[in-house]
N, C-alpha and C positions, 0 to 999 in steps of 0.2 A: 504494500500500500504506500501510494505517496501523494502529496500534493504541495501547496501553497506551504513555504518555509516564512516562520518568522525569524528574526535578527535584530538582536538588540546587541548594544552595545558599550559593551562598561568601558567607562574614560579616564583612563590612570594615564595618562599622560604617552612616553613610548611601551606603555605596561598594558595598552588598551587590548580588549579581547573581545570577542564575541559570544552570546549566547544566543543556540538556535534550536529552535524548538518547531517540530512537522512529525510527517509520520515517516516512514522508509530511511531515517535519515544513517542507521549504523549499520544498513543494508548497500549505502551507495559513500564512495571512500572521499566522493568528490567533496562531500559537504565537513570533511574534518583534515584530510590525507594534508592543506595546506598551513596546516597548524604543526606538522613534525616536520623539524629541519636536520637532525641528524639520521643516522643510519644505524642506531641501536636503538628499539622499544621494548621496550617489560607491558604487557598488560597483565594489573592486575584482577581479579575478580574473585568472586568466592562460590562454596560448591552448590548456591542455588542458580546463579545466575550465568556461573562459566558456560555448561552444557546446553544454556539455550543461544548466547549470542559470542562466546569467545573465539568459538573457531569459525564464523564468519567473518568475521572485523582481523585473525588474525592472515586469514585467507585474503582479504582487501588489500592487506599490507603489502604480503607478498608480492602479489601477483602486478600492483602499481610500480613494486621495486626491485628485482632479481639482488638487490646486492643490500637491502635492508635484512637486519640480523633483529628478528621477533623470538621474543621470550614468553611464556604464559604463567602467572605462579597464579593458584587457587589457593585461596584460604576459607580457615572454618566459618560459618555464617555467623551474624549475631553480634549481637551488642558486649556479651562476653568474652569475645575474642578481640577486642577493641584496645588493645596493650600492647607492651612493648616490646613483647616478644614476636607479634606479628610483626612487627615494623621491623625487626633483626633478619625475620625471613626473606621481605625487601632485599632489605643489603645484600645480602646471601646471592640473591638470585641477581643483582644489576653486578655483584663483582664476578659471576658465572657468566655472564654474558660478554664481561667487558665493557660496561657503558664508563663512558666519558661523559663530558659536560655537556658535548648536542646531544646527549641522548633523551630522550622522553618515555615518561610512564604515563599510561593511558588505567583511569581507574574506571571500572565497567563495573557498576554495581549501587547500591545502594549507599547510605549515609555514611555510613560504617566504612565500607572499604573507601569514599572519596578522602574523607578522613586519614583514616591509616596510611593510603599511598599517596595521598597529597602532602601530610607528614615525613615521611620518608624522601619523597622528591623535594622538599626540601632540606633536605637535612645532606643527602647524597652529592660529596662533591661542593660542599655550601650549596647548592641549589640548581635542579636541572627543571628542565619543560613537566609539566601535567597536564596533560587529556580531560577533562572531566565529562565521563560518559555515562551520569546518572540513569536508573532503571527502575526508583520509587518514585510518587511522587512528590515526598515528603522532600526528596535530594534539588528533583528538578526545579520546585521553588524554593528550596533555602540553601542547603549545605555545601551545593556543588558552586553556586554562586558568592564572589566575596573573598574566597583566601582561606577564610579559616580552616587552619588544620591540626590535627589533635591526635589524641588518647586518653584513655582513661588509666584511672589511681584507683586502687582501694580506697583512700578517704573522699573519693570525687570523680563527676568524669567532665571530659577536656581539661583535665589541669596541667597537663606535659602539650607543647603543640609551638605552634609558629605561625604567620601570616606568609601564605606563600598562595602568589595567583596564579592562575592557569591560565594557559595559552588559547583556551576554547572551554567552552563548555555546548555539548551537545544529548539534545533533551529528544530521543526519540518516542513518541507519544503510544508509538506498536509496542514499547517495553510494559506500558502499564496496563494490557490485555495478559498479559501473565501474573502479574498483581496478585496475591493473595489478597480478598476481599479487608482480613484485616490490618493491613498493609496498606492498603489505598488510604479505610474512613484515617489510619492513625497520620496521613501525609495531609489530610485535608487540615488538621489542628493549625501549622504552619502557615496556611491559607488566610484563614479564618483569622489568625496573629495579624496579619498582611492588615485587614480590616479593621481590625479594634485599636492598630494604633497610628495609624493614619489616612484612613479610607471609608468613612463611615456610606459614602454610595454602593463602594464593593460592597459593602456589612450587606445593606438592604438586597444588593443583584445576587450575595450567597443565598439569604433567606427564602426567596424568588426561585432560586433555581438549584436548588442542592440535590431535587429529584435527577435530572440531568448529568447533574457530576456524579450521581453515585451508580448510576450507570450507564458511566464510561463515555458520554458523547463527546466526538472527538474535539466540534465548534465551544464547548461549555470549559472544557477541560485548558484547549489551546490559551482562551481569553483568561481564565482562572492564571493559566501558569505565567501568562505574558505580562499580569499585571504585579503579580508579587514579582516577576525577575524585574521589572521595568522600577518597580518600587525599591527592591533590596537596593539595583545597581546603583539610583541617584543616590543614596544613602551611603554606599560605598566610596565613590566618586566623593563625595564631602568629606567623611569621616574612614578613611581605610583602615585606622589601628585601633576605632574602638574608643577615641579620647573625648568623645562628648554622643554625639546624637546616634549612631551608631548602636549607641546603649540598647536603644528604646526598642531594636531588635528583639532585644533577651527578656520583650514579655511573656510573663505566665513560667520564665525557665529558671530562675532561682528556686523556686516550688519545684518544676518538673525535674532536674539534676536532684534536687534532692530527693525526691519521689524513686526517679531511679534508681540512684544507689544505694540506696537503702534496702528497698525491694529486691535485691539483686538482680546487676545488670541484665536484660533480657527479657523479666518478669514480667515488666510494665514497658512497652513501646515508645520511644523517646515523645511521639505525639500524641499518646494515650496521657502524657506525665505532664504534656506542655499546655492538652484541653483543663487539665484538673486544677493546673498550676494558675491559667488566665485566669479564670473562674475564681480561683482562691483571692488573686492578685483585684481583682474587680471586689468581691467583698470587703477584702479588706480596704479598696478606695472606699466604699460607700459605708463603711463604718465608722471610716478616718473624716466622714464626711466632704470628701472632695470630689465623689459624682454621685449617681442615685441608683435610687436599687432598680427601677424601670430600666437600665441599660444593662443590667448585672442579670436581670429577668429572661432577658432579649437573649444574650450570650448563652445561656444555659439553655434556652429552646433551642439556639443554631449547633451549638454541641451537642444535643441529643437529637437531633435530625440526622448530624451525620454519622451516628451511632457512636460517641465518642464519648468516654466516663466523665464522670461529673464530681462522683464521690472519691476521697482517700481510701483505700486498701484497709480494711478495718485491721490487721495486723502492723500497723505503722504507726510509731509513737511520737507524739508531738516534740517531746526533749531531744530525741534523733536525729528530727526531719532538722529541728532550729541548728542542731551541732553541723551536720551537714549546708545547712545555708552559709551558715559563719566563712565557710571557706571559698564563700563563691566569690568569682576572679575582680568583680564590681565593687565588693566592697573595701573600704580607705579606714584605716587605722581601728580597727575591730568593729568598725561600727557595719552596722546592715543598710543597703542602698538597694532599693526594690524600683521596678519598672510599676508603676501602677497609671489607672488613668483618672480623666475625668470626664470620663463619657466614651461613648463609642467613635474612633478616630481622631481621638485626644490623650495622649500617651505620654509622660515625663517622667525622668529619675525622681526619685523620693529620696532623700539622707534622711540617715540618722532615725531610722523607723525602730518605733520601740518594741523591744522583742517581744513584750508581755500582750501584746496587740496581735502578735502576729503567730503567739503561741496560742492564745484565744482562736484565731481563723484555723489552726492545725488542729485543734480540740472538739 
């Protein structure tokens, strides 16, 4: 399947890259093959997503280049596998190959691996090319876009990582026809984020049409995914390391980081943790008194339409979840700095939020 290609395009100056989002697009080599300039690539991917698109993309490769040297390394799926011993296997496999500085890693998979091998390529050499060839949808509007790249800690996850962009990112829409149904609603959370903190039209066009995204149209899905890349990259484009509005990203995710790890890694779906977390994050706006419960109302019917949790994991203790917030990467001198809003598409840092307020919303 193929048609009409979207192109947006993130503006870092000579860092600038493209994100392209259609159907057929890891099917035809044209729409990425101009993004690798050396003649060594590692694709990563892991053991759900290898066996459906790895050995076509690494067959593109070839066949474009008789004298390009293609590597394949699979790793375990999951959010458990998201450490540092994955990213050793990396290394392993780019000094097996021989990669040099033009070489390029192409990450084929969901959050997880763009993470892991987006870490590793930068880390390889001080810093080589990335691919980003996201296959959830949770990747293709957040993760694979922006730089961020990570691993997870026992006391935390993304707390090892680096700012490292890619040369492309390509979003093929035929990936998310293989989707586990609980894998799409957990990508829609992300979405939904997109919304509540600077898009209050998108809020109302999700409420509208969340029957359509949830299943699968390709017009619903394409506009959903164009306007969170269109949105993260201006955001990007201003803020690349995170030092002021950039923030306002990591709504509803000091909750959901903590919700993860706690739960252990895997347990709860990074967007299963980020719907629970916004929702928490909006109560406690509208307790702190700084927006109303009428938007806090709203948010909780757009997350249960798209079948996304609402509640905490009743084995999760409010003294955990706070220990674990403590260490999230936002906050300045022990204090707690939470993304809350005031209202739907009105989104700002909070300082200084008192933990007994917030151990209250965890209770």
């Amino acid at each position: 399947m193929s048609g009409a290609i979207t192109e947006i395009e993130v503006g870092l100056g000579e860092r600038r890259y493209p994100i392209r989002i259609g159907s057929g697009l890891l099917a035809n080599a044209a729409h990425w093959r101009d993004a690798i300039g050396g003649q060594h690539v590692l694709i990563v991917s892991d053991e759900n997503v290898a066996p459906l698109y790895a050995a076509g993309v690494r067959h593109l490769l070839q066949r474009g280049d008789p004298h390009v040297q293609v590597a394949l390394l699979t790793l375990p799926a999951g959010e458990a596998h998201k450490n540092l011993n994955a990213v050793s296997k990396i290394f392993d496999a780019l000094a097996k190959l021989g990669a040099t500085r033009d070489s390029c890693v192409i990450a084929l998979g969901g959050g997880v691996i763009g993470d892991i091998a987006g870490f590793a390529a930068a880390c390889w050499m001080r810093g080589i090319d990335i691919i980003q060839m996201p296959t959830t949808l949770l990747a293709m509007v957040d993760s694979s876009v922006g730089g961020k790249t990570g691993v997870d800690h026992a006391v935390g996850k993304n707390l090892i990582g680096a700012f490292h962009q890619p040369r492309a990112v390509i979003a093929d829409l035929d990936a998310l026809a293989t989707l586990p149904e609980r894998e799409l609603r957990a990508g829609f959370a992300e979405v939904i984020k997109v919304a509540c903190i600077g898009d209050a039209e998108f809020f109302n066009w999700l409420e509208a049409n969340a029957d359509a995204l949830l299943a699968r149209d390709a017009t619903a899905l394409t506009h959903a995914i164009a306007i969170c890349c269109r949105f993260k990259a201006g955001v990007v484009e201003r803020d690349e390391r995170e030092s002021g509005e950039r923030a306002l990203l990591n709504f509803g995710h000091t909750f959901g980081h903590a919700i993860e790890t706690e739960a252990g890694y895997g347990n709860v779906l990074h967007g299963e943790a980020v719907a629970i977390g916004m929702l928490l994050a909006a109560k406690l706006a509208a307790q702190s008194g700084i927006s109303n419960e009428i938007d806090t109302h709203r948010l909780c019917r757009l997350l249960e339409k798209f079948g996304l949790l609402i509640e905490l994991p009743a084995n999760l203790r409010a003294d955990a979840l706070l220990y674990r917030m403590r260490l999230d990467k936002k906050n300045r001198a022990g204090t707690l700095r939470l993304i809350l809003w005031r209202g739907i598409g009105r989104a700002e840092v909070v300082k200084d939020v008192d933990e007994a307020h917030v151990r209250g919303i965890l209770s």
